[in-house]
N, CA, C and O atoms as CSV, one atom per row, in Angstrom:
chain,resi,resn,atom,element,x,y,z
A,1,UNK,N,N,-83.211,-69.170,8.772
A,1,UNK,CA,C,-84.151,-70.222,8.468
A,1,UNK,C,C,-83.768,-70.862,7.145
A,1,UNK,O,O,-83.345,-70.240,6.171
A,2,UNK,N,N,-83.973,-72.238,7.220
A,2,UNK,CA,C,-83.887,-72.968,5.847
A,2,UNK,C,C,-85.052,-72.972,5.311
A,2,UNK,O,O,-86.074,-72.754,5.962
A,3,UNK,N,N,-85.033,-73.257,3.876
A,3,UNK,CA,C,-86.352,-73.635,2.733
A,3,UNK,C,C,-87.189,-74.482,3.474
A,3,UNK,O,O,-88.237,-73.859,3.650
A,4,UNK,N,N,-87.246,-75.459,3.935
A,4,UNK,CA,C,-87.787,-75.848,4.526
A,4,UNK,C,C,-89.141,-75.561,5.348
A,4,UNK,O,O,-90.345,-75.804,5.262
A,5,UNK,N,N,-88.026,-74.751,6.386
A,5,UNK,CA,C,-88.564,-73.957,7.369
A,5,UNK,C,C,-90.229,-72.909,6.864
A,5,UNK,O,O,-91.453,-72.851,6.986
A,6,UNK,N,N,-88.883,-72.198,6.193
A,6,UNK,CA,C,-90.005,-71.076,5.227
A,6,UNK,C,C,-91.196,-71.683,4.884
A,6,UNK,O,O,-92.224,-71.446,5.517
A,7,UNK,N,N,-91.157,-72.556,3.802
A,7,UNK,CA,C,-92.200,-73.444,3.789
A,7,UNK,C,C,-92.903,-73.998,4.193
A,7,UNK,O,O,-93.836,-74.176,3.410
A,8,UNK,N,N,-93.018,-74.444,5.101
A,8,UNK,CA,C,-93.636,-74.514,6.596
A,8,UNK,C,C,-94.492,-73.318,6.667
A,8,UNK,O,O,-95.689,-73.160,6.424
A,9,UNK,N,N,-93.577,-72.529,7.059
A,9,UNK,CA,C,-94.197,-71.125,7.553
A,9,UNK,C,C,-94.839,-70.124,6.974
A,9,UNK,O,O,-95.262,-69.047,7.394
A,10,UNK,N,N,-94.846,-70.782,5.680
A,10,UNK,CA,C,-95.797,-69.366,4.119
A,10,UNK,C,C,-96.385,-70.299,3.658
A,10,UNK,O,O,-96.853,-70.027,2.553
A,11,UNK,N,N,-96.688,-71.810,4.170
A,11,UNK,CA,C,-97.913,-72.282,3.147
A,11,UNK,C,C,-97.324,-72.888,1.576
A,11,UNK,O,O,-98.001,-73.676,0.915
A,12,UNK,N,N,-95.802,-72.319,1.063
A,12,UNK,CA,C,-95.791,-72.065,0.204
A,12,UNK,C,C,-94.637,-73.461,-0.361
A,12,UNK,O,O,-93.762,-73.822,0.426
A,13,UNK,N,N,-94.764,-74.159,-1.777
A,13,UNK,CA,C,-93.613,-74.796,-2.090
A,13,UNK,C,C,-92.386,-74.420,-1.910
A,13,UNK,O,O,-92.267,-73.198,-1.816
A,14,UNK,N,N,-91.367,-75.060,-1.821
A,14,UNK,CA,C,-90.073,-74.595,-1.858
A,14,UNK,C,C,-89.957,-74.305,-3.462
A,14,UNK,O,O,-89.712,-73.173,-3.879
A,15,UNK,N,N,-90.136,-75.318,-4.242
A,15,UNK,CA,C,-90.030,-75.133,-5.493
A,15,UNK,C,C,-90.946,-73.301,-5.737
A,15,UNK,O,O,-90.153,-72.498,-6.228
A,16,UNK,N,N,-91.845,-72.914,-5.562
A,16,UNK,CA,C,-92.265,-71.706,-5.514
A,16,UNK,C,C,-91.411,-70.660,-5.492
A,16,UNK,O,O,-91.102,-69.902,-6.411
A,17,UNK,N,N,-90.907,-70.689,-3.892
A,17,UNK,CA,C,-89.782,-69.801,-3.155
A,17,UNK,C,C,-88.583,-69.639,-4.268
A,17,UNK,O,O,-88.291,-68.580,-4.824
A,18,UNK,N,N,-88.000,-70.815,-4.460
A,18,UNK,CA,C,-86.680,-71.290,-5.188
A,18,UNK,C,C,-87.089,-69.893,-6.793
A,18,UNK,O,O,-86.326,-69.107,-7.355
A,19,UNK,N,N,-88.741,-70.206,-7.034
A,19,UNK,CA,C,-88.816,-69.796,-8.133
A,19,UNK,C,C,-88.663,-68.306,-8.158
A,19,UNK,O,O,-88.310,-67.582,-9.090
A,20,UNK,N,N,-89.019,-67.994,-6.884
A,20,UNK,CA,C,-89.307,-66.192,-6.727
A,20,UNK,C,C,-88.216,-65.643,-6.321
A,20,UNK,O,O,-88.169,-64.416,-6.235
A,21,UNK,N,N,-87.176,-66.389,-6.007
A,21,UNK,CA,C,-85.605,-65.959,-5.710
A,21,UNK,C,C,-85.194,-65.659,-6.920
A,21,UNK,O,O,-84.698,-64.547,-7.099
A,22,UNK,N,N,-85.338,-66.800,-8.256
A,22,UNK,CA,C,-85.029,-66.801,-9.707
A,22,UNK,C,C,-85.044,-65.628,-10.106
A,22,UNK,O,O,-84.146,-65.031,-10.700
A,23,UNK,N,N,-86.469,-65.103,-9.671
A,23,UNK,CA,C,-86.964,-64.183,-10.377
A,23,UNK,C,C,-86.709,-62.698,-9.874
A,23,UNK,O,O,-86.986,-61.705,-10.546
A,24,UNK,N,N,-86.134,-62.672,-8.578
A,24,UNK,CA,C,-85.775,-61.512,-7.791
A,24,UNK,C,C,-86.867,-60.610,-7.274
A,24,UNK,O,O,-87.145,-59.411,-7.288
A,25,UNK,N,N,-87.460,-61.983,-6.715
A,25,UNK,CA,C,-88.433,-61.236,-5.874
A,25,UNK,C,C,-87.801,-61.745,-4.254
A,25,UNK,O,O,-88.870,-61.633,-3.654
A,26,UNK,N,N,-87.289,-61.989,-3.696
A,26,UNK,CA,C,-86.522,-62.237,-2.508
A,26,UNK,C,C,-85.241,-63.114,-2.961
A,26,UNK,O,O,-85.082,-63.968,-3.833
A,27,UNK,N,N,-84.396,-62.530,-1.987
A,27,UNK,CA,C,-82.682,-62.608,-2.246
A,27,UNK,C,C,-82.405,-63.146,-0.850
A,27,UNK,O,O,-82.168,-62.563,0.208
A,28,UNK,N,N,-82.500,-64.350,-1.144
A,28,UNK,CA,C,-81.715,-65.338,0.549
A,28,UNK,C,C,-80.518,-64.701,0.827
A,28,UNK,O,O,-79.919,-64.067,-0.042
A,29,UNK,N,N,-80.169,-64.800,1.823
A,29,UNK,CA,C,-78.967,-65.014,1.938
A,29,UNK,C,C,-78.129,-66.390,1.833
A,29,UNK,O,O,-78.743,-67.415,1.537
A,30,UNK,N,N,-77.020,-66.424,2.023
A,30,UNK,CA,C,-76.085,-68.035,1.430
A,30,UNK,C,C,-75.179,-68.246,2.637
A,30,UNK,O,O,-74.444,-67.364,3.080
A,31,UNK,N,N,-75.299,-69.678,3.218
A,31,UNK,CA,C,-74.514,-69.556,3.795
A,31,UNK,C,C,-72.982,-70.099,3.498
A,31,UNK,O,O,-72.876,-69.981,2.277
A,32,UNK,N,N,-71.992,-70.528,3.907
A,32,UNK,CA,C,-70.305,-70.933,3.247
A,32,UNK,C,C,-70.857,-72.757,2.703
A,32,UNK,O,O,-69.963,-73.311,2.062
A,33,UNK,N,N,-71.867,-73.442,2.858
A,33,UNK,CA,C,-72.233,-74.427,2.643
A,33,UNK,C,C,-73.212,-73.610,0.853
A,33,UNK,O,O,-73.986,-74.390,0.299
A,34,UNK,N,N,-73.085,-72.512,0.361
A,34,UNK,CA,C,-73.977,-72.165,-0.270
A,34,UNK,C,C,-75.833,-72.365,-0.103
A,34,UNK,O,O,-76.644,-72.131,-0.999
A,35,UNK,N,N,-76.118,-72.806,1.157
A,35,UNK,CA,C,-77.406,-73.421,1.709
A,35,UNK,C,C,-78.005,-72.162,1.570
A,35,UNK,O,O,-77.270,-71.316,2.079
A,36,UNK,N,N,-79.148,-71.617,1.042
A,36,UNK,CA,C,-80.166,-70.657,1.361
A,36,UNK,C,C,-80.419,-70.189,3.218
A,36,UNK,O,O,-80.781,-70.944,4.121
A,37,UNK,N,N,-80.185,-69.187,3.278
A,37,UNK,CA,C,-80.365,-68.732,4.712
A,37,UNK,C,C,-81.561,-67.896,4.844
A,37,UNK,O,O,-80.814,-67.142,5.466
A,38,UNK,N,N,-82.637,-67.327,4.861
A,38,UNK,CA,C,-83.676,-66.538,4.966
A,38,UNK,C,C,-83.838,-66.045,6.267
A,38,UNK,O,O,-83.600,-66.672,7.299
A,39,UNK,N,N,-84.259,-64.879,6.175
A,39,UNK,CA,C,-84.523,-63.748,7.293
A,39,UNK,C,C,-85.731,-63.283,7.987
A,39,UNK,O,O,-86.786,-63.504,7.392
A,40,UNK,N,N,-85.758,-63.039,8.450
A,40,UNK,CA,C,-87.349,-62.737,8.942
A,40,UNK,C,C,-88.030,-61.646,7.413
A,40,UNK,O,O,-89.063,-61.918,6.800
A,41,UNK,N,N,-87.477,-60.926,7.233
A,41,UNK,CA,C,-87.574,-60.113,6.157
A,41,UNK,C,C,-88.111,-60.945,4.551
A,41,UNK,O,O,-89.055,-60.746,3.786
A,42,UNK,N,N,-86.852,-62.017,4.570
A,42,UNK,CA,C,-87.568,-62.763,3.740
A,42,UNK,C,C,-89.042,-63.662,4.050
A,42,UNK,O,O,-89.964,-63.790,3.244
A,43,UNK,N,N,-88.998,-64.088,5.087
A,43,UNK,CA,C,-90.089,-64.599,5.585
A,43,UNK,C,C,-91.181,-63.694,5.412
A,43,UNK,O,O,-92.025,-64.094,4.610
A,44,UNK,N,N,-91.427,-62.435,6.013
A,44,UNK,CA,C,-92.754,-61.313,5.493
A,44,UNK,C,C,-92.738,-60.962,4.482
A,44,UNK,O,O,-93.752,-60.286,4.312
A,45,UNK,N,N,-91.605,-61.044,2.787
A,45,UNK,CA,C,-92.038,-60.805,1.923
A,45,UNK,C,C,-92.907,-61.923,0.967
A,45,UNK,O,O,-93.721,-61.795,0.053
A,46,UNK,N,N,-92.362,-62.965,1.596
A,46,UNK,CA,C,-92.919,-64.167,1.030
A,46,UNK,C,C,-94.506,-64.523,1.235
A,46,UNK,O,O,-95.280,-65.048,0.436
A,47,UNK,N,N,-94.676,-64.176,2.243
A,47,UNK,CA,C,-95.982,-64.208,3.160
A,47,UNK,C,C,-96.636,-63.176,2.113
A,47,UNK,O,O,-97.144,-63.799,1.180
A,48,UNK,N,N,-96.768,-61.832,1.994
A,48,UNK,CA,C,-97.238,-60.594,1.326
A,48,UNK,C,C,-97.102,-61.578,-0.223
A,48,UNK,O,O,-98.208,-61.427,-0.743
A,49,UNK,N,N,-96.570,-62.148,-0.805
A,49,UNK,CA,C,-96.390,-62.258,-2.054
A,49,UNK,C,C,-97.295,-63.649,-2.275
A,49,UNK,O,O,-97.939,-63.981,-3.270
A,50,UNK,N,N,-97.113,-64.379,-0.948
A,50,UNK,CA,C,-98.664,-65.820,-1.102
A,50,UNK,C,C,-99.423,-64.486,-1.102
A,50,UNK,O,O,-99.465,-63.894,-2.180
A,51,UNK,N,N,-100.002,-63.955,-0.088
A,51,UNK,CA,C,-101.554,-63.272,-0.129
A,51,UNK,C,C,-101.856,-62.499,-1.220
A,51,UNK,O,O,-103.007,-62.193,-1.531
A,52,UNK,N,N,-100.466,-62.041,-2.052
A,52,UNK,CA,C,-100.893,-61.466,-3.159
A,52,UNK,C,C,-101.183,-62.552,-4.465
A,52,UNK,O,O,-101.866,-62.381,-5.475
A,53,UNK,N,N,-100.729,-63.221,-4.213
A,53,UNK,CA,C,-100.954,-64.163,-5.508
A,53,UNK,C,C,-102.357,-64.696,-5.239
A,53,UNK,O,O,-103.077,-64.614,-6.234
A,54,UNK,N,N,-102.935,-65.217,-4.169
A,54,UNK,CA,C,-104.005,-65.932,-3.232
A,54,UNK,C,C,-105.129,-64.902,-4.227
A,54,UNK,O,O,-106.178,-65.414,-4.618
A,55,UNK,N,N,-104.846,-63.645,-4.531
A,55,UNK,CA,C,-105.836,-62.526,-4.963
A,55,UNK,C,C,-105.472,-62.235,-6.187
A,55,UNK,O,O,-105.116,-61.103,-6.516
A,56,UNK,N,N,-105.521,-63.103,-6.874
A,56,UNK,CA,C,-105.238,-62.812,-8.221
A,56,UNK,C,C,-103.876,-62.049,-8.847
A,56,UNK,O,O,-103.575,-62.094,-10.040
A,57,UNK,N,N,-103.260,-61.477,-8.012
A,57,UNK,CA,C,-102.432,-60.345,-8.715
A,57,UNK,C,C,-101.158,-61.291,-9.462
A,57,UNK,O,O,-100.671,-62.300,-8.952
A,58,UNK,N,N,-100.810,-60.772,-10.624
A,58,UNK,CA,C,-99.801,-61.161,-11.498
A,58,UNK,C,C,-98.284,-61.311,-10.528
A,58,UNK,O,O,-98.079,-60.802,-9.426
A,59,UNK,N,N,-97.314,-62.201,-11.366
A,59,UNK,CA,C,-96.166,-61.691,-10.762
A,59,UNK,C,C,-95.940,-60.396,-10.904
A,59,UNK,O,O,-95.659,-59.708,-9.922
A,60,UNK,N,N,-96.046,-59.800,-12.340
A,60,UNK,CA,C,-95.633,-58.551,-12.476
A,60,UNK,C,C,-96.360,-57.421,-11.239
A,60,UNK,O,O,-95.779,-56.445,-10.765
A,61,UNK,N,N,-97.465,-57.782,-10.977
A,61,UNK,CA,C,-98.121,-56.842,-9.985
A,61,UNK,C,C,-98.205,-57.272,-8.824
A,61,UNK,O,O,-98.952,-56.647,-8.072
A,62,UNK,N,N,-97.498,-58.437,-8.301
A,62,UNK,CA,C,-96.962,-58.346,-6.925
A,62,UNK,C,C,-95.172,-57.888,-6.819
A,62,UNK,O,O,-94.562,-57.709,-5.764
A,63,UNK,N,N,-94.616,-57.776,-8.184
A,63,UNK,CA,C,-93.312,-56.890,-8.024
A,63,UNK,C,C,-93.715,-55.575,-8.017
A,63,UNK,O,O,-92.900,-54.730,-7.648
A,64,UNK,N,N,-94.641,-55.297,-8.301
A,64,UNK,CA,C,-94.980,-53.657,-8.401
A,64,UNK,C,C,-95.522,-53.330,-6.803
A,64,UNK,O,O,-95.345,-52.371,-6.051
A,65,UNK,N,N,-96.368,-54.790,-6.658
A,65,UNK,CA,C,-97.037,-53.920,-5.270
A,65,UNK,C,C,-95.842,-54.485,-3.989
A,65,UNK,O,O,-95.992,-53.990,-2.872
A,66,UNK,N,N,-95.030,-55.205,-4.132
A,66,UNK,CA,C,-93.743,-55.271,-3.057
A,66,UNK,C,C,-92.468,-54.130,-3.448
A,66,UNK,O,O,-91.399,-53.760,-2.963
A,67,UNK,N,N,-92.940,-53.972,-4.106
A,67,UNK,CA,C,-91.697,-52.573,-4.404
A,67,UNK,C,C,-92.086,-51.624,-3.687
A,67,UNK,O,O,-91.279,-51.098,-2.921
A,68,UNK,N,N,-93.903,-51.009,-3.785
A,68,UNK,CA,C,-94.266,-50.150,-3.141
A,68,UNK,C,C,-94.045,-50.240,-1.584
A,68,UNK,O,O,-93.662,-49.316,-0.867
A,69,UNK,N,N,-94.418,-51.766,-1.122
A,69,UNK,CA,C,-94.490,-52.015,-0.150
A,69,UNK,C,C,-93.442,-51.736,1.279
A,69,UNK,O,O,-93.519,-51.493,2.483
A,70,UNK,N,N,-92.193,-52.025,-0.092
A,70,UNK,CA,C,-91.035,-51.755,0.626
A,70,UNK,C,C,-90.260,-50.237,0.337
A,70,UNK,O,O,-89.226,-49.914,0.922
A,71,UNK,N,N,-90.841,-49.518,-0.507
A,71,UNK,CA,C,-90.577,-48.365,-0.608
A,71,UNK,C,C,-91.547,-47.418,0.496
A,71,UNK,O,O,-92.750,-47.294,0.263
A,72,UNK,N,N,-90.917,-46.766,1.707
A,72,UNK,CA,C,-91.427,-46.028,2.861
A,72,UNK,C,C,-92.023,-44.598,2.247
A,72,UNK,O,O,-92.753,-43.840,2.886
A,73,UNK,N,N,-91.681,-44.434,1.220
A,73,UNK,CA,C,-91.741,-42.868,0.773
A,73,UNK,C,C,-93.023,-42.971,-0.272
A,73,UNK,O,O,-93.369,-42.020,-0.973
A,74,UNK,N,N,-93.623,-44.152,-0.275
A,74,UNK,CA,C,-94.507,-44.105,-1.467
A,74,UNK,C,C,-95.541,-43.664,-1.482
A,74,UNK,O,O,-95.798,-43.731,-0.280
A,75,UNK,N,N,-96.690,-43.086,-2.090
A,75,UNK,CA,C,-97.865,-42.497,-1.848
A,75,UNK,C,C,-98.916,-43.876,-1.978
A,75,UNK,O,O,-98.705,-44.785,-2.781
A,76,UNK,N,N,-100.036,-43.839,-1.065
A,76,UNK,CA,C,-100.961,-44.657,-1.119
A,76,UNK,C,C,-101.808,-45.177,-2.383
A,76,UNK,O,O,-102.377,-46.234,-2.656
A,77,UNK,N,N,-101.610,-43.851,-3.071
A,77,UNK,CA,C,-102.625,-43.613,-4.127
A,77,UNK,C,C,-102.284,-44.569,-5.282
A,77,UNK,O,O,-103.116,-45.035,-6.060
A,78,UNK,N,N,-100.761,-44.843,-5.304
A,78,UNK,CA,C,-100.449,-46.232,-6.541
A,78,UNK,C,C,-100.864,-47.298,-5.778
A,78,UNK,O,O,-101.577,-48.117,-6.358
A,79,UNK,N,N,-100.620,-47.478,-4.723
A,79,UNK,CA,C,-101.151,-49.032,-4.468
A,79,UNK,C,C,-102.803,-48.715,-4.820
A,79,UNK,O,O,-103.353,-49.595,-5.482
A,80,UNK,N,N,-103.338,-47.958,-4.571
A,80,UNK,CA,C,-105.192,-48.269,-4.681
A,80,UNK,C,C,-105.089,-47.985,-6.204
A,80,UNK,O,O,-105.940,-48.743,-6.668
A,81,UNK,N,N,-104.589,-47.394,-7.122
A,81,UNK,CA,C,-104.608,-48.000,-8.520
A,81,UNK,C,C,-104.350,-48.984,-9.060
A,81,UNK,O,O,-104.882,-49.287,-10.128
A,82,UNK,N,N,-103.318,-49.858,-8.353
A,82,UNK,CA,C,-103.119,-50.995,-9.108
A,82,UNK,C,C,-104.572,-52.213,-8.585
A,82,UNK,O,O,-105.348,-52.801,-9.339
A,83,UNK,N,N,-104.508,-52.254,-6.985
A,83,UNK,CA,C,-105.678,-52.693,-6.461
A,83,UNK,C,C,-106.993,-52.043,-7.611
A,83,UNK,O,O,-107.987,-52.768,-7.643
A,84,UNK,N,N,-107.030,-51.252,-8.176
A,84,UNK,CA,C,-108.398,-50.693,-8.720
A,84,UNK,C,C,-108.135,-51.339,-10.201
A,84,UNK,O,O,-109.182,-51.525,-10.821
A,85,UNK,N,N,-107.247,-51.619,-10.709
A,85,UNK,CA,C,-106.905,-52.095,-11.738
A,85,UNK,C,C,-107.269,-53.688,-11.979
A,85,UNK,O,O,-107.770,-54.385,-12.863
A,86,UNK,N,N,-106.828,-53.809,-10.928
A,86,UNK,CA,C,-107.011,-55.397,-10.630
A,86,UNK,C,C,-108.520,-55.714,-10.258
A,86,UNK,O,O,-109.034,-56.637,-10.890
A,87,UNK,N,N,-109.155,-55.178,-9.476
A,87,UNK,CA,C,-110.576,-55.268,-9.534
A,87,UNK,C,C,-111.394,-55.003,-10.576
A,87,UNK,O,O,-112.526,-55.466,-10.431
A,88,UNK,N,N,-111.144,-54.256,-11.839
A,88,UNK,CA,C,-111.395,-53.930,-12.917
A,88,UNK,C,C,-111.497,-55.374,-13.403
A,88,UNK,O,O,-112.536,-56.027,-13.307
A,89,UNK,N,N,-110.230,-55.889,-13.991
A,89,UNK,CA,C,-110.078,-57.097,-14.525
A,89,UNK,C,C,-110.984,-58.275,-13.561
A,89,UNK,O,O,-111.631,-59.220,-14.014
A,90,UNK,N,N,-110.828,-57.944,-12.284
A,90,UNK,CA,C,-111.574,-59.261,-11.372
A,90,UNK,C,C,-112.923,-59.141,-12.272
A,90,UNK,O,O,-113.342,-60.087,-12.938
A,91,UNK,N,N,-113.734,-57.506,-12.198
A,91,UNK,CA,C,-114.843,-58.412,-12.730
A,91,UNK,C,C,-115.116,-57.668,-14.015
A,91,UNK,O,O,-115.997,-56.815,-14.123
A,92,UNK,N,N,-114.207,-58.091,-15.093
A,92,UNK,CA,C,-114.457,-58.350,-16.273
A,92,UNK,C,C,-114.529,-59.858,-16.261
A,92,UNK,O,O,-115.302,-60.526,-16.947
A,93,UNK,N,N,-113.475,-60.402,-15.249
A,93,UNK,CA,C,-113.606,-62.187,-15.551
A,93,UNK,C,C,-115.033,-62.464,-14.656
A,93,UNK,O,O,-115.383,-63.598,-14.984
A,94,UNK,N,N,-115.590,-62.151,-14.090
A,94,UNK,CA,C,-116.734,-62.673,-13.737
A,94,UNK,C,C,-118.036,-62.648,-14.880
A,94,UNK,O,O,-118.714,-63.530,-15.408
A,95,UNK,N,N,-118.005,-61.345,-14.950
A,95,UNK,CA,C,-118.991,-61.273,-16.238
A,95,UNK,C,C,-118.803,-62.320,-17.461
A,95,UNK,O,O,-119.793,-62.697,-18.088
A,96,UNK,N,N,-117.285,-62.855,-17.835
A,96,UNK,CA,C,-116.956,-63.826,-18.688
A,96,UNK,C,C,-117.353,-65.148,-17.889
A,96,UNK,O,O,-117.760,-66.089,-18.570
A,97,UNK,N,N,-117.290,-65.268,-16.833
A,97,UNK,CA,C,-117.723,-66.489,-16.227
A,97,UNK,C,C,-119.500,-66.784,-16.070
A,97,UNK,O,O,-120.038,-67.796,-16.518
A,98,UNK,N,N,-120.011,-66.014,-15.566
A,98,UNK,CA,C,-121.403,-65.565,-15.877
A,98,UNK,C,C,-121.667,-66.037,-16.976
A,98,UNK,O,O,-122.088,-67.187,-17.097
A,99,UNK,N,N,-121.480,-65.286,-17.909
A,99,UNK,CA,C,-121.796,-65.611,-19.742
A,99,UNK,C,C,-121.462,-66.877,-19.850
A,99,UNK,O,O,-122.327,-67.649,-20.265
A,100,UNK,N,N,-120.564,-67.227,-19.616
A,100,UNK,CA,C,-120.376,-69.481,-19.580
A,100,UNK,C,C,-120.992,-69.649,-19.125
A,100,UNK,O,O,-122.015,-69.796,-19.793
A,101,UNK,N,N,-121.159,-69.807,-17.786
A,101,UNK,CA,C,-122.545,-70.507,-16.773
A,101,UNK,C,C,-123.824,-70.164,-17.612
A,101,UNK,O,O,-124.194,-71.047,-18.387
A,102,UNK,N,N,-124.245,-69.489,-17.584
A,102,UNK,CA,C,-125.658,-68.940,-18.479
A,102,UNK,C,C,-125.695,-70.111,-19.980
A,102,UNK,O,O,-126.719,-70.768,-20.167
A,103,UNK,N,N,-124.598,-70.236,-20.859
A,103,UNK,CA,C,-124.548,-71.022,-21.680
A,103,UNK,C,C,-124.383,-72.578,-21.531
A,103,UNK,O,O,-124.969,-73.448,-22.176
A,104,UNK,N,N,-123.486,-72.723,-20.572
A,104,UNK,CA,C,-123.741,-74.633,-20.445
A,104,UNK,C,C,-125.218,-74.496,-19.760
A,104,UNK,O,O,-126.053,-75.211,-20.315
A,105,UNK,N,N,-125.528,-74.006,-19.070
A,105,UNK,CA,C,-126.515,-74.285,-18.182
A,105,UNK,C,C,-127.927,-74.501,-19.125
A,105,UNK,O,O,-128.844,-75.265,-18.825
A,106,UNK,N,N,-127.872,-73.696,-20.256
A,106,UNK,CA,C,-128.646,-73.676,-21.455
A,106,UNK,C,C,-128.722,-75.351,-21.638
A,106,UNK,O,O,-129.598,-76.165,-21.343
A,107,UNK,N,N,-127.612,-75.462,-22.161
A,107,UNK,CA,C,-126.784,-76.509,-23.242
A,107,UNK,C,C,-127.490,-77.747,-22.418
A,107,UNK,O,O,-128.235,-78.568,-22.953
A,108,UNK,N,N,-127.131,-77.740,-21.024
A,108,UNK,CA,C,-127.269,-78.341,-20.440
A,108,UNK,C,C,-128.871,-78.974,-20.303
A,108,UNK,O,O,-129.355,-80.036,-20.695
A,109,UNK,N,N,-129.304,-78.102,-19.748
A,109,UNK,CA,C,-130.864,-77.853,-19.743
A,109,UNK,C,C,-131.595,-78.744,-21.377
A,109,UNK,O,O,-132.381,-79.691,-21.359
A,110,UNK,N,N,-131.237,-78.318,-22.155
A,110,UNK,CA,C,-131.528,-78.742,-23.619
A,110,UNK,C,C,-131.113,-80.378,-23.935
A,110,UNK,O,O,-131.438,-81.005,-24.944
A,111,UNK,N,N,-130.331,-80.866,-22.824
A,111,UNK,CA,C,-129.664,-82.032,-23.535
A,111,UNK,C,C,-130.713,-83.364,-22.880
A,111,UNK,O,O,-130.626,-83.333,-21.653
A,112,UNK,N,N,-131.477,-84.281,-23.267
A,112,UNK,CA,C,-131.449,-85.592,-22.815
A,112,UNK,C,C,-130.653,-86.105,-21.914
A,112,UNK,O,O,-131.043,-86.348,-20.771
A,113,UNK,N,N,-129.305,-86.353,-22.377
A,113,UNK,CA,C,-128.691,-87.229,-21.161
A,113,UNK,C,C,-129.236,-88.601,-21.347
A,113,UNK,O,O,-128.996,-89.476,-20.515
A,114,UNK,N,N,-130.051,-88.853,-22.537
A,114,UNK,CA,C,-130.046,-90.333,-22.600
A,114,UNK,C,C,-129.265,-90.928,-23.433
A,114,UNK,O,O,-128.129,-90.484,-23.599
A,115,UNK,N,N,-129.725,-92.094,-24.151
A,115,UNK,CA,C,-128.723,-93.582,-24.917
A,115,UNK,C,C,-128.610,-92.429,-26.767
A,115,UNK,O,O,-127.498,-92.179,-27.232
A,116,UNK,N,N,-129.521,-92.080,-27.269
A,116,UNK,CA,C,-129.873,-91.141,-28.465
A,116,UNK,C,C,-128.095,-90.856,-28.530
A,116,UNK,O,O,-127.246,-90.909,-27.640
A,117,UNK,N,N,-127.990,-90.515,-30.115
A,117,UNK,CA,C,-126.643,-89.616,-30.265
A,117,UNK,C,C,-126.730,-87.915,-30.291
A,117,UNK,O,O,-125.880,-87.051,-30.076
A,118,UNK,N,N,-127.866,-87.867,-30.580
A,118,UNK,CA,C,-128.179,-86.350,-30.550
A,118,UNK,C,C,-127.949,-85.509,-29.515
A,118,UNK,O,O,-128.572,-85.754,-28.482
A,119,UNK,N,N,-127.179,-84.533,-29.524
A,119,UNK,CA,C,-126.643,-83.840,-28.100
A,119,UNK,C,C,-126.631,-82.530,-28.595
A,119,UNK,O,O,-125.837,-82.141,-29.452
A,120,UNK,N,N,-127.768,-81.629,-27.905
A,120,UNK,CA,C,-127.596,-80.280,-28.035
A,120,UNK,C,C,-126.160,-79.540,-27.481
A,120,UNK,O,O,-125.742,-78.449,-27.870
A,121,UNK,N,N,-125.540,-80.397,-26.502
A,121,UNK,CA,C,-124.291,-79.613,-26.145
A,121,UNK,C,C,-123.467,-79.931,-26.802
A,121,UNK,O,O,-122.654,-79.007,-26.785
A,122,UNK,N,N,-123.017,-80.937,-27.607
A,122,UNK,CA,C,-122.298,-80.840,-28.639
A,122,UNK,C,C,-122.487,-80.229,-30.136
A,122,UNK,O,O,-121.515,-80.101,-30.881
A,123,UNK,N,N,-123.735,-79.878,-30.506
A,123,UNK,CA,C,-124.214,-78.965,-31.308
A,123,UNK,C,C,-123.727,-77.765,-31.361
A,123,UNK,O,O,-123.173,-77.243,-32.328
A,124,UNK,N,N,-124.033,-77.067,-29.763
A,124,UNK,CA,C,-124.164,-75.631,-29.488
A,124,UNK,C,C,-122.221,-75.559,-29.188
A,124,UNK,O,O,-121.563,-74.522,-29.104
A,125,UNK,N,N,-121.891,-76.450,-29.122
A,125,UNK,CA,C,-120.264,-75.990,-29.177
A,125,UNK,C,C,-120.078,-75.908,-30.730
A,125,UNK,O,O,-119.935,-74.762,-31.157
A,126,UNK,N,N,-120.055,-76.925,-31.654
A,126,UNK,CA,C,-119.967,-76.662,-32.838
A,126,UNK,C,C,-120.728,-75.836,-33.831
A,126,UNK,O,O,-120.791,-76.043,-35.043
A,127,UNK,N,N,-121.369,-74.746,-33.065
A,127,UNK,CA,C,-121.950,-73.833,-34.243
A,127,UNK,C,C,-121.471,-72.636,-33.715
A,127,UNK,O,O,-121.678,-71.575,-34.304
């Protein structure tokens, strides 16, 4: 399959793909035209690496969790740590998102919205 193709078929930019080859997270093959050739293999890691990104996970922790993935001998128990890791952080950022919402919504609530220069939401940012 060409870039193209792939692309098509993972949803995903070529420019993306191009980038995760860079980075040695999938290794095309080449053909005597030097053209990118991809495999079915590349095709399901690419796929696993959209759905991992789709879920927050870092590059660094979709090289960790496609290493596992492709390592047959691995124990379950690192992938549900890094997954547990990552849900950790999921909702530390919610609680940070929460705490914003709660504050514009304040800000918000407090402001006129009329012709006046006085703006509690520009207040409550600058103090």
């Amino acid at each position: 399959m060409n870039i193209g193709e792939v692309s098509k078929r993972t949803g995903l930019r070529a420019k993306t793909i191009r980038y995760y080859e860079d980075i040695g997270l999938v290794k095309p093959l080449r053909d005597t035209n030097d053209y990118r050739v991809f495999r079915e293999t590349d095709l399901h890691k690419l796929i696993f690496l959209s759905r991992a990104r789709a879920l927050g996970f870092t590059i660094d922790g979709c090289r960790n969790l496609l290493a596992l993935y492709e390592d047959e001998t691995r124990a379950s128990a690192e992938v549900k740590e890094i997954t547990n890791k990552h849900l950790e952080e999921i909702e530390a950022k919610i609680i940070d998102l929460q705490a914003m919402h709660e504050t514009l919504t304040h800000l918000s609530k407090e402001c006129a919205g009329d012709h006046r220069p006085d703006c509690p939401i520009l207040n409550g940012l600058s103090a």
